[in-house]
N, C-alpha and C positions, 0 to 999 in steps of 0.2 A: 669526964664530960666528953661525950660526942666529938669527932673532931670536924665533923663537917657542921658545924653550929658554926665556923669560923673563916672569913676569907680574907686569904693573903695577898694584898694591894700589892701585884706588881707590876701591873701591867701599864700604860701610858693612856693617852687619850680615850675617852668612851666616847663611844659610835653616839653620832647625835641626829642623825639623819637615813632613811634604807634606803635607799633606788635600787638595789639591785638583787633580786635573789636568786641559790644557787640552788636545789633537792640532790641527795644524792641517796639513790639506793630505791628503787621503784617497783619492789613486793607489794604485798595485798595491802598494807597502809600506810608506806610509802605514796606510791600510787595515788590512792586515795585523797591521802591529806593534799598532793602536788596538785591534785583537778578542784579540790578546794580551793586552794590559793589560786589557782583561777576566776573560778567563777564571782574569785572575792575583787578581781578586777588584777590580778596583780601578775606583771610577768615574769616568768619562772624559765629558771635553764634546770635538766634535769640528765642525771647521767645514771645509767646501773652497767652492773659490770657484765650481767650478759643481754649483750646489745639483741637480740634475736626476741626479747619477749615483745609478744603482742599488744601487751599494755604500752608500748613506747609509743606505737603509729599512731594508738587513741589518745595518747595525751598529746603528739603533735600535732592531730586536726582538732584537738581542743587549744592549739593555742600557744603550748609550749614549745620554748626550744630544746630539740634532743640533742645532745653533743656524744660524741665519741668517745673523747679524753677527758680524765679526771681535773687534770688543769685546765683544761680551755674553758672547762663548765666553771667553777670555781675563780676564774678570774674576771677580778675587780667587783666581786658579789660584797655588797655589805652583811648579809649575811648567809650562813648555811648551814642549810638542813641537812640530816642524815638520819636513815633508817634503816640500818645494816642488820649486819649477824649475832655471832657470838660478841663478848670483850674482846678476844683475840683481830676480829676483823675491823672492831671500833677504832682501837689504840695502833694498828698498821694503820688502816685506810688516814686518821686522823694526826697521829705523832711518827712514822716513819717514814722513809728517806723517799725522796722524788719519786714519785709522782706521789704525792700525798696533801694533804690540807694546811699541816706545819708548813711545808716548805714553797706550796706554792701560793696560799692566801693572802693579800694584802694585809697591812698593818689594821689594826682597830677592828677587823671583821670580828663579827660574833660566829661562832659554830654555837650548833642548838641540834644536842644527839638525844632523835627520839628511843633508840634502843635502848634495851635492859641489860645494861651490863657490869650492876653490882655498884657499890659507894667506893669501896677502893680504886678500881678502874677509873671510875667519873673523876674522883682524886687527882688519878695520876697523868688523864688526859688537858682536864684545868690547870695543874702545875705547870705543864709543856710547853701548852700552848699562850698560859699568860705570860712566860719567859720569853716568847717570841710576838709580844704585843697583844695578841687575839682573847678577845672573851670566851668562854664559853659557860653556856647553863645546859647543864641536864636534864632533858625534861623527860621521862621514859610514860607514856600514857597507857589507860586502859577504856575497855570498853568494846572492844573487836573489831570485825571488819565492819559492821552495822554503824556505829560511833563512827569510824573512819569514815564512811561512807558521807552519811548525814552530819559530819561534825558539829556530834555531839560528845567528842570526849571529854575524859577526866585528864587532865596537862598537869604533871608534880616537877615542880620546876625546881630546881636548885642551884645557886651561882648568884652573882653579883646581884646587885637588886637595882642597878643602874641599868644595866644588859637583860633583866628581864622586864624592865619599865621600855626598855626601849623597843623588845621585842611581842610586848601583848598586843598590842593591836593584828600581829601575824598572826599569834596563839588563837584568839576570839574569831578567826576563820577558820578555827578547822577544831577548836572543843566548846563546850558551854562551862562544865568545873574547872577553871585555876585557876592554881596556887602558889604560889612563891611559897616555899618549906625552908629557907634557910638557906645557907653555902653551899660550896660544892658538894654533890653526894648525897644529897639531904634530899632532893627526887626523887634516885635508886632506893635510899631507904625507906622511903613511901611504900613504891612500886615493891618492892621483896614482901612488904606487909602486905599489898591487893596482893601478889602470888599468893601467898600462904591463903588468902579468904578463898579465891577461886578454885585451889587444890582443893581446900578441905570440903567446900560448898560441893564440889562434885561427888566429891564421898557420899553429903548427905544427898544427892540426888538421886545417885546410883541406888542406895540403901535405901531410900523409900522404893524405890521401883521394885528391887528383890522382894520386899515384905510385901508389899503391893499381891506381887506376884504369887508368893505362899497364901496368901491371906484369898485369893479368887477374886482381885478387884482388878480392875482395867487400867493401863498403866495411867491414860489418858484423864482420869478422876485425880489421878495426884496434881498434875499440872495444872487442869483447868478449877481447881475448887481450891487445893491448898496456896498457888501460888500468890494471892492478896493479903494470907494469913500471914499469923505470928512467922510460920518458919516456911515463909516465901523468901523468895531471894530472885537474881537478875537471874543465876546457872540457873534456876526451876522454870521461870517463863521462859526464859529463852533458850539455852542447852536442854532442857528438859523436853521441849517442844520438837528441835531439831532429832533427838534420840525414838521418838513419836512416829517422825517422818521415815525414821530407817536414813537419816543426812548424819555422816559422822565426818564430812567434809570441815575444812578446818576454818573457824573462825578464826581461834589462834591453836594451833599447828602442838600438836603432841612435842614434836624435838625439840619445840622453844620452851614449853612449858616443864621439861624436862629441865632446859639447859638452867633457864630460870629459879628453879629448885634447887639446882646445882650452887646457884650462885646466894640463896638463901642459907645454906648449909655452909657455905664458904666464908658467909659472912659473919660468923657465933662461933668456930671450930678453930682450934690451936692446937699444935704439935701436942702442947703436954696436957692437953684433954680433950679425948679423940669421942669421949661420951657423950657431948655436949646434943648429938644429933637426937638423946630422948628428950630434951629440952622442947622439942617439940615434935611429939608423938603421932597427932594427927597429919601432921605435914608428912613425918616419914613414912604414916602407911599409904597416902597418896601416891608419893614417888614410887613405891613395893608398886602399886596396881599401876600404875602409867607407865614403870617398866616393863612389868607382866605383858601389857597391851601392844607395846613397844617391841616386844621381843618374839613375838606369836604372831605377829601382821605379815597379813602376804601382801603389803605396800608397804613404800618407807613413811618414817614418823614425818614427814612432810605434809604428806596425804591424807593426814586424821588428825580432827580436831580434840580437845581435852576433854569433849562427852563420847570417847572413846572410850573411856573408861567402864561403860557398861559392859564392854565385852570380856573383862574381867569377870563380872559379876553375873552375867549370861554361861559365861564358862563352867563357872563353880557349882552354877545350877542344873545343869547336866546330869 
């Protein structure tokens, strides 16, 4: 059985009251979600670690407080948000030594990490942190920067069911789908199932547009006529649209979608069965072509969104 079906009561008091929130990490929906809690009335201290972006000065003439330092944003927040990197940046920023969330958070605070960084991770970051009082729920969302934007996302929550009762009314500013899935982990494991659909759905997007293209039809007929059908989908109206425009700008960024797949594979694979990756075959030939794409771009995987992937498929047709 799963083990994140399961939470381990260790922690002391649950938060019963917010006044104070903390964001940290202010990328494209980071960002986003923080001017959400804005406009949702609510004030927001917000920090990212490179102080120089321009999204910072917008969100302090919307309202919010920018801070410098990871503790001074983070103190006395009942709770905190985070929209970071890899696993690796989640579990430092979150469970390692001074200046970090573990060591400088008040007791009872909730963290609430919107990144995608796998059920183990989320695991290992809810152990830590309930050992040292703090909730936390995993909530890793989908939907892009659009979602982001208009918050309408999908929120896959996983962690205490106290700590996410006490955190939806945050949630329902900044998505329209959530869910409570279960314990710690049980989020990520949502989230690694949307990767897998979003991977594979590019496949099928890219691959109508080649036949498309053999076939003498306009790429712009797939889009506008199939996308309502049986095998319409969100990547068809919307990535498929963007691919239209000649925009392969990142809704969500090729090196997360990468990392993300990484973290799919990571999640099924054991030393003593290294095969497990044909267990799911479409997902591996996605990574094969997002690598390809990844590896032939004269910009980094930062600067190209996942309907990048045509130019695999543009390549081949050559």
């Amino acid at each position: 059985m799963p083990y994140f079906q399961f939470d381990i009561d260790i922690r002391g008091p649950i938060l019963t009251a917010i006044t104070s929130i903390s964001f940290l990490g202010m990328g494209i929906m980071g960002s986003a979600m923080a001017f959400n809690l804005l406009k949702g009335g609510k004030d927001v201290r917000v920090w990212n670690r490179n102080q120089s972006r321009p999204v910072l000065a917008e969100l302090a003439a919307a309202g919010a407080q920018v801070v410098a330092s990871l503790d001074d944003c983070i103190a006395d927040a009942d709770v905190i948000f985070t929209c970071l990197g890899d696993e690796n940046d989640v579990v430092s920023c979150l469970t390692g030594p001074a200046p970090s969330v573990l060591a400088c958070a008040k007791k009872a605070a909730i963290v609430v990490d919107f990144s995608t960084i796998g059920p183990e991770a989320a695991r290992i970051v809810s152990d830590r942190l309930a050992h040292a009082g703090l909730g936390f729920l995993d909530a890793p969302v989908t939907g892009g920067d659009v979602g982001a934007r208009n918050a309408t996302l999908t929120i896959m929550v996983g962690g205490n069911a106290d700590d996410y009762a006490a955190v939806l009314p945050l949630f329902e500013l900044l998505g329209k789908n959530i869910r409570h899935c279960g314990s710690a982990g049980a989020g990520q494991a949502l989230k690694l199932c949307n990767q897998v659909l979003c991977a594979v759905n590019m496949v099928s997007v890219c691959e109508a547009f080649a036949l498309a293209d053999k076939l003498g039809l306009e790429r712009a007929l797939v889009v506008d006529v199939l996308q309502n059908g049986a095998g319409g989908s969100w990547a068809l109206a919307n990535l498929g649209q963007r691919i239209l425009n000649g925009d392969l700008k990142p809704a969500f960024s090729l090196r997360n979608m990468l990392k993300d797949l990484r973290l799919v594979f990571a999640s099924i694979e054991d030393d003593d069965d290294p095969a497990r990756r044909q267990f799911l075959p479409g997902t591996a030939l996605s990574v094969e072509l997002f690598a390809e794409v990844a590896a032939s771009a004269d910009t980094a995987p930062d600067a190209l969104g996942t309907q990048s992937m045509i130019k695999a498929y543009d390549k081949k047709k050559l």
